[in-house]
C-alpha positions in Angstrom: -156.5 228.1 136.0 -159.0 225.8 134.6 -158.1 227.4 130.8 -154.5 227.4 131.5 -154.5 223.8 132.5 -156.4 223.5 129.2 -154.3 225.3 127.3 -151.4 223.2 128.9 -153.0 219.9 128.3 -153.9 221.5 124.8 -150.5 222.0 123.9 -148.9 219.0 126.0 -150.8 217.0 123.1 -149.7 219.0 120.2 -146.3 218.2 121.4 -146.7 214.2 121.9 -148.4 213.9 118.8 -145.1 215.0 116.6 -143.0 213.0 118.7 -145.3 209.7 118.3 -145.0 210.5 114.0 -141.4 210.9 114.7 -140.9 207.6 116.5 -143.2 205.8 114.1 -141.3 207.3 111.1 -137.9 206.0 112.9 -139.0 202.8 113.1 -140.3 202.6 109.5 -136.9 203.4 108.1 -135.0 200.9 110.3 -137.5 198.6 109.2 -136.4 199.2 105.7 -132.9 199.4 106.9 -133.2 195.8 108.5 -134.8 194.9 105.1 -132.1 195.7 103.0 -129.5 194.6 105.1 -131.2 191.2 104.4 -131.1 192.0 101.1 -127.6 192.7 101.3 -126.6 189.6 103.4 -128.3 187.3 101.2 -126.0 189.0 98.0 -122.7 188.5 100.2 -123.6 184.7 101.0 -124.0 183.8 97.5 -120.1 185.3 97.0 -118.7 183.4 100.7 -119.6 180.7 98.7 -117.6 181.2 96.2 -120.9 182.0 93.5 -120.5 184.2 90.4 -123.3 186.4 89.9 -123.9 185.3 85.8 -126.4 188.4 85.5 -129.0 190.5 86.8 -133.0 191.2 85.7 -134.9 194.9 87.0 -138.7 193.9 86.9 -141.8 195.6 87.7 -141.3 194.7 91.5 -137.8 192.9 92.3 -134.0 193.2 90.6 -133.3 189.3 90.4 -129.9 188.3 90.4 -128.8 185.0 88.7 -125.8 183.1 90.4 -123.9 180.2 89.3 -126.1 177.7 92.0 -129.1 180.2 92.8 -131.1 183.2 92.0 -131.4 186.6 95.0 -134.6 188.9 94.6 -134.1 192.2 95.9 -137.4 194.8 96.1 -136.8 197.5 93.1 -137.2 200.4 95.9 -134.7 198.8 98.2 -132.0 199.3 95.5 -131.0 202.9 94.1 -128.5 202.0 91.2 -126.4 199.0 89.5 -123.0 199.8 88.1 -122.0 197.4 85.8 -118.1 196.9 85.6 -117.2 193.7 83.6 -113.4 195.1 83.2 -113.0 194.3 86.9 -115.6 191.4 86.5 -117.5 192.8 89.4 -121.5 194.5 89.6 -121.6 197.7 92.6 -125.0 197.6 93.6 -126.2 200.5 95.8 -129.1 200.6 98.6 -131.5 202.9 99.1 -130.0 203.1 102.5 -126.9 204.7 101.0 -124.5 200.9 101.4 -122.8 199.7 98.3 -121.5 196.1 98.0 -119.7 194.5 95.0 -120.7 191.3 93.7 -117.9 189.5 91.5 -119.2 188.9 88.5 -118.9 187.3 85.1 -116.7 189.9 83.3 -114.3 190.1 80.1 -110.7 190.1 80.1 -109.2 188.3 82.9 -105.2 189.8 82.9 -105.6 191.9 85.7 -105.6 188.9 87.6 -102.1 188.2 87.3 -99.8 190.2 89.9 -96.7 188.7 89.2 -94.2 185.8 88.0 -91.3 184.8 89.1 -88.9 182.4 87.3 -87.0 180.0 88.6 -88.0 181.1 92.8 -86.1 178.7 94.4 -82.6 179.5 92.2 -82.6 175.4 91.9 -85.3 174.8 89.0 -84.8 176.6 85.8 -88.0 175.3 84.1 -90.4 176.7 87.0 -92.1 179.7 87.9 -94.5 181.2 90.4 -97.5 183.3 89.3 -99.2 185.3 91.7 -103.0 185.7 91.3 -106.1 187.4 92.6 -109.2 186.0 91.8 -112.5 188.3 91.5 -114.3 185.6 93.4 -113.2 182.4 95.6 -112.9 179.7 92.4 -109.9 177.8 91.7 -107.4 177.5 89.0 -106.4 175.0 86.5 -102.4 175.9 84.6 -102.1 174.9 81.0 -98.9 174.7 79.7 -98.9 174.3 76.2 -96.8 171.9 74.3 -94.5 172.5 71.0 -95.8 170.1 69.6 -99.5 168.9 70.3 -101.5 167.9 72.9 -99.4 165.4 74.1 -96.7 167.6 75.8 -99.5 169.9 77.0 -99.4 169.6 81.1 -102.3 170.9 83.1 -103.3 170.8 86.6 -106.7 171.9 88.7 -105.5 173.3 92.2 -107.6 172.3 95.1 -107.0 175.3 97.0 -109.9 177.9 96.0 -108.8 181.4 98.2 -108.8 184.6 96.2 -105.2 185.3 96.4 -102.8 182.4 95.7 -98.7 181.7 94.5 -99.3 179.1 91.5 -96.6 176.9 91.0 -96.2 176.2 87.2 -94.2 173.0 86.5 -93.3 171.2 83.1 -91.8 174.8 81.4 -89.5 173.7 78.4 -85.8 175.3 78.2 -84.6 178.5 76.2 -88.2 179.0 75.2 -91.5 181.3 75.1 -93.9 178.8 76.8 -97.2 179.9 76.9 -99.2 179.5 80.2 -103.0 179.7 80.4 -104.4 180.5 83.8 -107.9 179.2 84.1 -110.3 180.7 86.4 -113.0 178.2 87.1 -115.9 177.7 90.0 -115.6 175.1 93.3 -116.3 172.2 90.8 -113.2 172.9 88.2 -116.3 174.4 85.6 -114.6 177.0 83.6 -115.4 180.7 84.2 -112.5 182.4 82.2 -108.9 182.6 81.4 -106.0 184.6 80.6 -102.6 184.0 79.2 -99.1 185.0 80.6 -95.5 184.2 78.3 -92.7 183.0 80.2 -89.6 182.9 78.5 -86.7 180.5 80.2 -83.1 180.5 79.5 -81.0 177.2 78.2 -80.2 175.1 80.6 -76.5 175.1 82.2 -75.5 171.5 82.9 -72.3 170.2 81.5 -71.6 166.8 80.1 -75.1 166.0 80.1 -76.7 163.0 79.1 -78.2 162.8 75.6 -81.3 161.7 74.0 -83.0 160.3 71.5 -86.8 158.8 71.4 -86.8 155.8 69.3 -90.8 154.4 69.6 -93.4 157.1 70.7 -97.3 155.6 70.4 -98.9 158.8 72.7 -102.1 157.8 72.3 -101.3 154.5 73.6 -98.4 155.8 76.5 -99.2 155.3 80.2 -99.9 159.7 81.4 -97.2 161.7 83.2 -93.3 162.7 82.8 -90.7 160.1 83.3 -88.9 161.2 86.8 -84.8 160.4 86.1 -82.8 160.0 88.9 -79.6 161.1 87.6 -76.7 160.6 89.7 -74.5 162.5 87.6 -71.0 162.1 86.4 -70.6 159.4 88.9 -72.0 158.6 92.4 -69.7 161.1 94.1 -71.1 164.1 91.9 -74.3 165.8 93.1 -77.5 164.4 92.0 -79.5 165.9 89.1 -82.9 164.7 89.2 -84.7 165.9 85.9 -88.5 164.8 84.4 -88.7 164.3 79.9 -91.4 164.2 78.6 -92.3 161.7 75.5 -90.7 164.0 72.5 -87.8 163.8 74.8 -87.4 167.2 76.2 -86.4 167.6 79.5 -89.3 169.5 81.7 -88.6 169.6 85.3 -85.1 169.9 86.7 -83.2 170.6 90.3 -79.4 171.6 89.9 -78.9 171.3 93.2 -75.0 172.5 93.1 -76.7 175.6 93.9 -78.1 175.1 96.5 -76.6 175.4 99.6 -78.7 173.3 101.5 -78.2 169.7 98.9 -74.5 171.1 96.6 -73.1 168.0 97.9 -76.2 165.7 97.6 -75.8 161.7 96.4 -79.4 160.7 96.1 -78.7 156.8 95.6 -82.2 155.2 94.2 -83.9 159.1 93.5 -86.7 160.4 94.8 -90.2 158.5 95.9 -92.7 160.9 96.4 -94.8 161.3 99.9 -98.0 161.3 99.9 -97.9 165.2 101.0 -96.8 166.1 97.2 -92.9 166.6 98.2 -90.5 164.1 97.3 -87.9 161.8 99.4 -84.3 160.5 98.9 -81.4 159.2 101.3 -78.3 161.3 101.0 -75.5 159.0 100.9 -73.1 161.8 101.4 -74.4 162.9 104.6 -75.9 159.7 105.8 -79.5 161.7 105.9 -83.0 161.2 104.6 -84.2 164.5 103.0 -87.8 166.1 102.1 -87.5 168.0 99.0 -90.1 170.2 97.5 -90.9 170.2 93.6 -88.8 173.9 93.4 -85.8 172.2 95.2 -86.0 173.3 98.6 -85.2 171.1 101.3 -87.8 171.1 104.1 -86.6 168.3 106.3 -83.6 166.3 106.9 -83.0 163.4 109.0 -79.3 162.5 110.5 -78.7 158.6 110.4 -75.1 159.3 112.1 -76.9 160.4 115.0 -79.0 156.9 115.5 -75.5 154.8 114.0 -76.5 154.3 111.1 -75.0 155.3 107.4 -77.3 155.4 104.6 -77.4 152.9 101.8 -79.2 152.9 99.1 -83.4 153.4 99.5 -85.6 154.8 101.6 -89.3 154.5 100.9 -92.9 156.0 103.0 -94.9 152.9 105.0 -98.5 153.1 105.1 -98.2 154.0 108.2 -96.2 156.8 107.4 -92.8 156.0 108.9 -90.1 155.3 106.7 -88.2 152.3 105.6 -84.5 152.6 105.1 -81.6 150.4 104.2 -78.7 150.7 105.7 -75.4 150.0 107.0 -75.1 149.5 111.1 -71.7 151.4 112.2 -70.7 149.0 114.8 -72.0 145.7 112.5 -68.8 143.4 112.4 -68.4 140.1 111.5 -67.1 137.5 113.3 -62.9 138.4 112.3 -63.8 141.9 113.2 -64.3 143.4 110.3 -66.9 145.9 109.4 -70.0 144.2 107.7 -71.8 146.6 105.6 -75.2 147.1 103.6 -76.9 144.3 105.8 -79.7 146.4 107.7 -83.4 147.9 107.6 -84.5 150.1 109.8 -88.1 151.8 110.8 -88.0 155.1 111.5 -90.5 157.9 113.1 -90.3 161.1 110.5 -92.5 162.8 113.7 -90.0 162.3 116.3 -87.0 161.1 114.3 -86.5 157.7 116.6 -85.9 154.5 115.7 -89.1 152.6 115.6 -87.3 148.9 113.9 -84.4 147.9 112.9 -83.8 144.1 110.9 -80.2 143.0 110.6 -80.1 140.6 107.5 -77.4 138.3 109.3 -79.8 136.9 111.3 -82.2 136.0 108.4 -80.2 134.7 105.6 -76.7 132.9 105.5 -73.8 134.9 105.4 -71.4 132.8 104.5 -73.0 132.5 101.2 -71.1 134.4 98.9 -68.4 133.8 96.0 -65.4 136.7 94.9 -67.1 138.4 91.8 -63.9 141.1 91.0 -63.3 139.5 87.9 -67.2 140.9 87.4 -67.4 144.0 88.9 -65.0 146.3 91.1 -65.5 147.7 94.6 -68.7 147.6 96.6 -70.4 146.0 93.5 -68.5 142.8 93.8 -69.5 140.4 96.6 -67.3 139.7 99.6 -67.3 138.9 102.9 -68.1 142.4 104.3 -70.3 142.9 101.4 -72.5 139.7 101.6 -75.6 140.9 100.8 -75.8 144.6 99.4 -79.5 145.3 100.5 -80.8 147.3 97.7 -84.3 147.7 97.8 -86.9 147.6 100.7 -90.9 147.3 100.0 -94.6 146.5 101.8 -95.7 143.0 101.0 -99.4 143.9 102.8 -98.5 143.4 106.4 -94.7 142.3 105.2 -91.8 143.2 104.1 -89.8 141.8 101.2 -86.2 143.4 100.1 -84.1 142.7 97.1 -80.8 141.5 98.3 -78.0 142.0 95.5 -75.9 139.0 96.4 -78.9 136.5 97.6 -81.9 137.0 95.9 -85.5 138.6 96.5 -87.0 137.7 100.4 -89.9 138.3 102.2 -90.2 138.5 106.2 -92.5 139.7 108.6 -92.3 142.6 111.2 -90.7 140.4 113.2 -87.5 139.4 111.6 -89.0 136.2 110.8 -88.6 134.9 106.7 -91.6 134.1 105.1 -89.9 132.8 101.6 -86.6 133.6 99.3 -86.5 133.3 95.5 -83.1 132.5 94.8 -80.6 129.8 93.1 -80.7 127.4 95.5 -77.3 126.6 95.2 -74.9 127.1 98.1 -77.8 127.9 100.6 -76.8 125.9 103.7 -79.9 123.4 106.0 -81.5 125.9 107.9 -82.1 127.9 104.5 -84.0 125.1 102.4 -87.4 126.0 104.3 -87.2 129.3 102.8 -86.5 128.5 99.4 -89.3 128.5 96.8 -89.7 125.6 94.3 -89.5 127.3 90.8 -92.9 126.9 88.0 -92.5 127.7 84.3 -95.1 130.0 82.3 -97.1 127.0 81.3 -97.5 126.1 84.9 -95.1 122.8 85.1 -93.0 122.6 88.0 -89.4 122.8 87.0 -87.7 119.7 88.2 -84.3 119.9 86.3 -81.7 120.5 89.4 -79.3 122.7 87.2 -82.2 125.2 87.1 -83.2 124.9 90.6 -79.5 125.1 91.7 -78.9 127.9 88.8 -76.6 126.4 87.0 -78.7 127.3 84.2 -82.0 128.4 82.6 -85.0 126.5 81.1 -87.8 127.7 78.7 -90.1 129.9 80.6 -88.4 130.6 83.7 -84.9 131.5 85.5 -84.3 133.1 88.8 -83.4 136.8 89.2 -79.9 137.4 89.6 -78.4 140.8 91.5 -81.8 142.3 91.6 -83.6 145.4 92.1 -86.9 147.4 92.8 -89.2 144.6 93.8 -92.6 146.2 92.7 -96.4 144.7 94.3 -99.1 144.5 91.7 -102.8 145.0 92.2 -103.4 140.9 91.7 -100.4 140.3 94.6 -97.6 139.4 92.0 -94.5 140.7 92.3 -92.2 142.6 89.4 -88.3 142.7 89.9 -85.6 144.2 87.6 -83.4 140.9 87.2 -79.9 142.6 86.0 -78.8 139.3 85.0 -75.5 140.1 87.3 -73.4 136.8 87.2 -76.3 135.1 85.8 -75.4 131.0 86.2 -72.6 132.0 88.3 -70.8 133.0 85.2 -69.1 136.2 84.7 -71.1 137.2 81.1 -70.6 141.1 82.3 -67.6 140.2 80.4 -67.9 137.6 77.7 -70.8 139.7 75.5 -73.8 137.2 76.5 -75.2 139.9 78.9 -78.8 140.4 79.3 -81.2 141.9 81.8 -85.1 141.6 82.3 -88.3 142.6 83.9 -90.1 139.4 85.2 -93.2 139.1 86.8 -93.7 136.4 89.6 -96.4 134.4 91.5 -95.7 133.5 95.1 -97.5 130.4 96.3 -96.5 130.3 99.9 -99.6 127.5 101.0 -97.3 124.8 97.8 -93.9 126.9 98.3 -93.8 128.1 94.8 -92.7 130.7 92.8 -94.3 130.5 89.2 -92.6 132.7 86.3 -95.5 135.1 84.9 -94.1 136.7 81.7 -90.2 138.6 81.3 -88.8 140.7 78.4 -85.4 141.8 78.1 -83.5 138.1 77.0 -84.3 139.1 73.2 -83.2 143.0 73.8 -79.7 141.2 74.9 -76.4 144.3 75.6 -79.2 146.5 74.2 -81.1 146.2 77.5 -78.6 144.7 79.8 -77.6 147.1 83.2 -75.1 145.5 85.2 -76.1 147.3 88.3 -78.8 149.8 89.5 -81.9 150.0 87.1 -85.7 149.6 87.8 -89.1 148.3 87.2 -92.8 150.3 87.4 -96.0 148.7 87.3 -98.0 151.7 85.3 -101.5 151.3 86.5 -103.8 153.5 84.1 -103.0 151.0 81.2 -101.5 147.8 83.1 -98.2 148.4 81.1 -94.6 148.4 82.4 -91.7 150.5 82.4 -88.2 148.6 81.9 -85.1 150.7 83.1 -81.9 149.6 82.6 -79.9 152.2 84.0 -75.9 151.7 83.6 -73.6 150.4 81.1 -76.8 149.8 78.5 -75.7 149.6 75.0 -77.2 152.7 73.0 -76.8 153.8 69.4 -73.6 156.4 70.5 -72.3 155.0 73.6 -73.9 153.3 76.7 -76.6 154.9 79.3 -79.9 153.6 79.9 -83.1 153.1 78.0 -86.8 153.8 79.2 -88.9 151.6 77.9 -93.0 150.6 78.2 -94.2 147.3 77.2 -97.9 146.4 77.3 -97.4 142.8 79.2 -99.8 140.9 76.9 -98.1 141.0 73.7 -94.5 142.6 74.5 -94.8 145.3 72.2 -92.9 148.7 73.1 -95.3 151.7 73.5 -92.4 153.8 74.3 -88.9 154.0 74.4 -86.4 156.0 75.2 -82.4 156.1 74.4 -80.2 158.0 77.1 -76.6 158.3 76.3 -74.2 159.6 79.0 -70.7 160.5 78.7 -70.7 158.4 81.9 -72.3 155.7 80.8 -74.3 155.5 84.0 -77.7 157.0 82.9 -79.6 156.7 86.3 -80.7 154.8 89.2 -84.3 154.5 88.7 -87.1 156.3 86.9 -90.9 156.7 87.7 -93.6 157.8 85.4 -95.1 160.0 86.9 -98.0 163.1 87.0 -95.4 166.1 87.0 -98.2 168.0 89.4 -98.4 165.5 92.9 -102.4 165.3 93.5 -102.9 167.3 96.4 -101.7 170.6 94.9 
């Protein structure tokens, strides 16, 4: 007994004593498991970062690999092999534990990051394109599309968005050519890590009776940056709209035809497009009494009915800092005091959220409707004044926590969110009692008060200042003045669209409202005489970069072969041209407005 239970407790501990090696041996290798697991997890956070391994040292002891923002050490018996594969700018690296993981990496040739591109997705805009890419690593892109002609016409733009996979836009292609596209792969910061190059060849454009052009002043070094954004009505206001951006050499880089589309084929954008501060652009569609959200391909992503809140659009609709927009329109069921429909006489807030009415401002209650004189030995139609027509509300803008409008047939007002005017610059002839409060006393450039009551009344002009007559696109400047396009329509109450003595102008103004002044700044425009003079439409841009100006005179502008428009930039301080542009139209109605603008919105 005694020797069995001997020989059992003998071999009971020859039997425990494998089993304890065995657990001790388990827990060795999960140790080392658990160890390079770290190893690995530490590799894989460098890469969720969005980190580029650069390169990778085998010491005595440790591998260490280098990443763009930090170095990994990894014990030289945790690892069993690096593969090095630079084509596909990644490094395999294998545990001892049998795992793999691949580390993007700086490689060579990056074309196998291009998938596929697509011309023209939307079937709206011929000079754009999709690329689809897959990054090795999380990183960003920048586009390059290179110019004709020098760096000038060269567009690029650094995306924000940094996921492997992505749909680049590429904006700013030039017609019936090879452009040549670089794709630049670079880290979280924009730093370059590589690029590659794709050709896309585009088709001449298919627009008939198109405007033409011809650049007559081009200093590029000197130019405010960006495209000029055309809002091109077409062959008249009835045609669809053909928004296009040129660039400086005059060649057109952007364009929507938008007879294609089914969604806009019948679309009248009025002023053109504003853009939003989400990237896409805005209009009113006069033909459907709707605001629209467009995207840079053409697609329309929102619409608005006006019908449906009694309202038919006008002419301008323009994003509040608040976010709601700001529309002028005509009220369907406005009549005046015979019965007769009133028209182009109302502002209204609305809520793009919820599509209600937030506001609404009827001009009849601010200003005197019975000021108004028959102009149709001027212009025809709804461009002469009458009584229906009184004020043709053009033009609606933020004055801080104001409002101010430009009001064809009365002048340029201010009024705050409650209706109630703050000031009118305006001829203060035939503007009854109750108005006189509102009017502001005119200054010169030197700063003398103009006292001569043919000036004040309008009867005529004096040396360094003049009112604004039919104007457009009031414009706030970063020191508070204001810009206006003064078309000059009926200018002194005379009709000069037809005796030759024509003229338009940008002017700059300074609104006292403590002394009730208005002080004349600078203006250009008198000396370009029919050369510069747009009877109707047209617009002003304060370009911030270099504190010069765009001038627009939009319809019926004298030009070398016709009549269209100009474009033109004027450094303020000496009134020289930087740029300009000729358009000639077959129409002779070049466009509504333009903007200078970065082709790429900012948030992309």
């Amino acid at each position: 007994m005694e020797i069995i239970l001997k020989r059992g407790r003998t071999v009971l501990v020859m039997l425990v004593l494998p089993l304890l090696l065995l657990v001790a041996c388990k827990k060795d290798k999960t140790a080392e498991s658990s160890k390079e697991g770290t190893y690995e997890a530490s590799l894989e956070s460098m890469t969720e970062k969005g980190n580029l391994l650069l390169n990778y040292v085998k010491g005595d002891k440790v591998y260490t690999f280098n990443f763009e923002t930090g170095a990994v050490e990894v014990p030289v018996q945790s690892i069993l092999s690096v593969e090095d594969h630079p084509d596909q700018w990644a490094t395999v690296v294998n545990f001892a534990d049998k795992k793999s993981l691949s580390v993007p990496s700086k490689g060579n040739a990056l074309d196998f990051m291009v998938k596929k591109v697509t011309l023209d997705p939307s079937g709206y805009n011929p000079l754009a394109a999709t690329v689809e890419v897959f990054m090795p690593a999380r990183g960003r892109i920048k586009v390059i599309i290179q110019s004709k002609t020098g760096k000038n016409g060269t567009i690029e733009h650094l995306f924000t968005a940094s996921n492997n996979r992505q749909i680049i836009p590429v904006l700013g292609l030039y017609a019936n050519y090879n452009n040549q596209v670089d794709l630049v792969f670079t880290d979280m910061n924009g730093k370059e890590r590589g690029r590659t190059q794709v050709s896309i060849q585009t088709a001449p454009l298919k627009v008939s009776a198109f405007p033409t052009f011809e650049v007559i002043t081009a200093q590029k070094d000197r130019m405010e940056p960006g495209l000029d954004l055309v809002s091109y009505s077409g062959q008249s206001e009835l045609d669809t709209s053909c928004p296009y951006m040129i660039d400086s050499d005059g060649e057109i880089r952007w364009i929507l035809l938008l007879k294609q589309s089914p969604d806009l084929k019948r679309f009248t954008e009025m002023i053109g497009f504003k853009r939003l501060k989400n990237g896409n652009f805005l209009s009113g569609d006069k033909d459907a009494s709707r605001i629209v959200e467009v995207d840079m391909m053409g697609n329309l992503i929102k619409q608005w009915d006006l019908n449906k809140l009694g309202y038919t659009f006008h002419h301008e609709v323009t994003e509040a800092a608040n976010g709601n927009f700001l529309v002028t329109v005509s009220k369907s069921d406005a009549r005046l005091v015979n019965g007769k429909p009133r028209i182009n006489d109302h502002i209204i807030e609305l809520n793009p959220t919820s599509g209600t009415l937030v506001k609404e401002w009827d001009l009849a209650t601010m200003l005197d409707t019975s000021r108004y004189e028959i102009h149709t030995d001027v212009l025809p139609g709804d461009n002469a004044q009458t009584a229906s027509n009184w004020a043709h509300n053009n033009s609606i803008a933020e004055l801080g926590t104001d409002l101010m409008a430009t009001v064809r047939f009365q002048g340029l007002m201010s009024f705050n969110k409650d209706g109630n005017v703050k000031w009118i610059i305006s001829p203060h002839k035939n503007w009854g009692t109750a108005y006189q409060k509102y009017l502001l006393s005119p200054v010169d450039e030197s700063g003398r008060a103009v006292i001569d009551p043919k000036v004040i009344s309008g009867e005529t002009g004096a040396s360094g200042f003049d009112w604004a007559w039919g104007p457009h696109t009031p414009v706030l400047m970063p020191n508070g003045h204001i810009l206006v396009f003064d078309n000059g329509y009926y200018r002194h109450f005379q009709p000069n669209y037809i005796n030759g003595s024509s003229y338009s102008r940008v002017v700059e103004y300074k609104v006292d409202e403590a002394l009730r002044t208005v002080q004349q700044v600078w203006s250009y425009g008198q000396e370009r005489g029919a050369n510069g003079f747009a009877s109707a439409r047209s617009s002003v841009q304060y370009l911030a970069q270099t504190g010069h100006v765009l001038f627009c005179p939009g319809v019926n502008t004298k030009t070398k072969n016709g009549f269209g428009g100009r474009i033109v930039e004027i450094n303020p301080g000496t009134k020289e041209v930087i740029f300009e542009l000729e358009i000639t139209d077959p129409s002779a109605s070049a466009f509504h407005r333009v903007t200078r603008m970065e082709i790429y919105p900012g948030n992309l």
